[in-house]
C-alpha positions in Angstrom: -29.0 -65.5 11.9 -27.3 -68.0 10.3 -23.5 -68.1 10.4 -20.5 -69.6 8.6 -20.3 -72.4 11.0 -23.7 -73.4 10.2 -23.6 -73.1 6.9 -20.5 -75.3 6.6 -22.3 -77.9 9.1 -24.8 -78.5 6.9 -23.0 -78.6 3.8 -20.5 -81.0 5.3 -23.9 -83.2 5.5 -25.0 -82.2 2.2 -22.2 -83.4 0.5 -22.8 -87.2 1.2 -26.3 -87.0 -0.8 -27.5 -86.6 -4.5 -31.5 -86.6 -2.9 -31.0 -83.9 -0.5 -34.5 -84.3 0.9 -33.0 -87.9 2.2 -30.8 -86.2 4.7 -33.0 -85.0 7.1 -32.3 -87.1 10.0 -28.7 -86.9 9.1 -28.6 -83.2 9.1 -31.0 -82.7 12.5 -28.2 -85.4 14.1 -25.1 -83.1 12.6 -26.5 -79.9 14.2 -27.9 -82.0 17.5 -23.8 -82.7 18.0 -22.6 -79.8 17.5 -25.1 -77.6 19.5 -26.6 -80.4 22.3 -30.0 -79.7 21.0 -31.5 -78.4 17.5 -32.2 -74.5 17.5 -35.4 -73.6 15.8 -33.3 -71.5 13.3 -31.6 -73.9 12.3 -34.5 -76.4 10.8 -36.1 -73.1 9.1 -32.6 -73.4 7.2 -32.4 -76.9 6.5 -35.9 -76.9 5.2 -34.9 -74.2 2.6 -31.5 -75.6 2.3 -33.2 -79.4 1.2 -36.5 -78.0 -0.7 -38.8 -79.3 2.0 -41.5 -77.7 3.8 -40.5 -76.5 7.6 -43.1 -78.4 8.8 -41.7 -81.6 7.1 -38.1 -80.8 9.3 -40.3 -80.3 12.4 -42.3 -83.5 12.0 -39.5 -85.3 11.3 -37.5 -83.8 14.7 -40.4 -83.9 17.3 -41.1 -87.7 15.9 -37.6 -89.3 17.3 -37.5 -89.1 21.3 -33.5 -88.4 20.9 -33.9 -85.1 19.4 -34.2 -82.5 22.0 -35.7 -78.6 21.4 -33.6 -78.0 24.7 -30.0 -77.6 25.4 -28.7 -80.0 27.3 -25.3 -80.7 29.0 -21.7 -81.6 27.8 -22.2 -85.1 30.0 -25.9 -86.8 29.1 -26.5 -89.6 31.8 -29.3 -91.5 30.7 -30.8 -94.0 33.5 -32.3 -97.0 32.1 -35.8 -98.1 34.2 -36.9 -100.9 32.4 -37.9 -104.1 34.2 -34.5 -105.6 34.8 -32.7 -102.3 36.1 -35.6 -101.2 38.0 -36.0 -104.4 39.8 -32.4 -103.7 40.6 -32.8 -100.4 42.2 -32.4 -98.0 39.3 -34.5 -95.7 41.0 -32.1 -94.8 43.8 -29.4 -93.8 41.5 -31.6 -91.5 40.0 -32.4 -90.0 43.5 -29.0 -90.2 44.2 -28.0 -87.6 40.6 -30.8 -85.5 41.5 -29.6 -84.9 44.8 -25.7 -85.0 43.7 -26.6 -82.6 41.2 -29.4 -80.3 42.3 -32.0 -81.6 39.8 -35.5 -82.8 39.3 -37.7 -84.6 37.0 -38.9 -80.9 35.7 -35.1 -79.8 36.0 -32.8 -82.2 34.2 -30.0 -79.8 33.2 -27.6 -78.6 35.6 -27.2 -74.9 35.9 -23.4 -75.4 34.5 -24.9 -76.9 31.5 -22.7 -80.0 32.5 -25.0 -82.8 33.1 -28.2 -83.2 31.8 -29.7 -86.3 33.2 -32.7 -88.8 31.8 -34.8 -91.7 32.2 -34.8 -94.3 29.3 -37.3 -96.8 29.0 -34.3 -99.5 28.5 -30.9 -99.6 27.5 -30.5 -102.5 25.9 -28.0 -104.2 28.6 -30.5 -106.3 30.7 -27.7 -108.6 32.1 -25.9 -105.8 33.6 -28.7 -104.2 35.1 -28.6 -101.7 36.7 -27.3 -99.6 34.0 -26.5 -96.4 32.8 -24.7 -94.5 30.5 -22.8 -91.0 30.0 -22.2 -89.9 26.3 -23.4 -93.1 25.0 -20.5 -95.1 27.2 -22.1 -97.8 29.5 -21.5 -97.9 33.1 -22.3 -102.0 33.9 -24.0 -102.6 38.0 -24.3 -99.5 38.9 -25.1 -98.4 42.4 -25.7 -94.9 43.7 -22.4 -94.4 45.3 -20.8 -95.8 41.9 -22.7 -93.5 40.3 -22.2 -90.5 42.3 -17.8 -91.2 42.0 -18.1 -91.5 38.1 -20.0 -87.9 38.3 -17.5 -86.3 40.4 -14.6 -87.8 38.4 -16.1 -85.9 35.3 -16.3 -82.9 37.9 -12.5 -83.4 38.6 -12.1 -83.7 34.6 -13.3 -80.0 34.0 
């Protein structure tokens, strides 16, 4: 199952270590951005690959909260609700994506596989509350119709 493009992925990683069993979380984040997610496959291989156990590469995967065992989107909008943002109506621009989008708290991805959106306990930004980001870029004092035009400007990109 596994292919020449994973096999080069991983050594690309590999390269970089003498203790291969220290590249774990480098590894699991090479094959999360390629792929959007990591494919169960894929850790079965990097446990042999490495000389650790399977279990080890699981552990190690389900342990950090931005590791995902589902695909998710090209665009990954995370909305921070921590005190500041929330107090500064993060929760409408959430309603606002769901709507926009057609999705849910039990659907986060859209059918496209474009956005995937989240809820983050905080986001590090406090001052510029609300916040959220796209891809890691931040989007400062956000409001729901802000929101909504970035979205559709991504839309417009593709």
């Amino acid at each position: 199952m596994i292919n020449d493009m994973d096999e080069k992925l991983i050594e690309n990683v590999l390269v970089n270590y003498k203790d291969k069993k220290s590249a774990i979380i480098p590894l699991l984040q090479a094959v999360q951005q390629e792929y959007r997610y990591l494919p169960i496959y894929l850790l079965t291989y990097i446990a042999d690959k490495i000389g650790v156990s399977e279990a080890k590469v699981y552990g190690v995967a389900t342990f950090y909260e931005n590791f995902s065992f589902v695909p998710k989107g090209e665009y990954v909008i995370k909305i921070c609700d921590g005190t500041a943002c929330h107090v500064r109506k993060s929760i409408p621009i959430l309603d606002a994506l769901y709507s926009e989008l057609g999705l849910s708290k039990a659907k986060k991805t859209t059918d496209d596989m474009l956005f995937t959106v989240e809820t983050v306990s905080c986001l590090g930004a406090c001052g510029l509350a609300p916040v959220i980001t796209i891809n890691d870029k931040v989007y400062p004092a956000m409001t729901p119709e802000s929101t909504i035009e970035v979205v559709n400007s991504l839309k417009e990109e593709k």
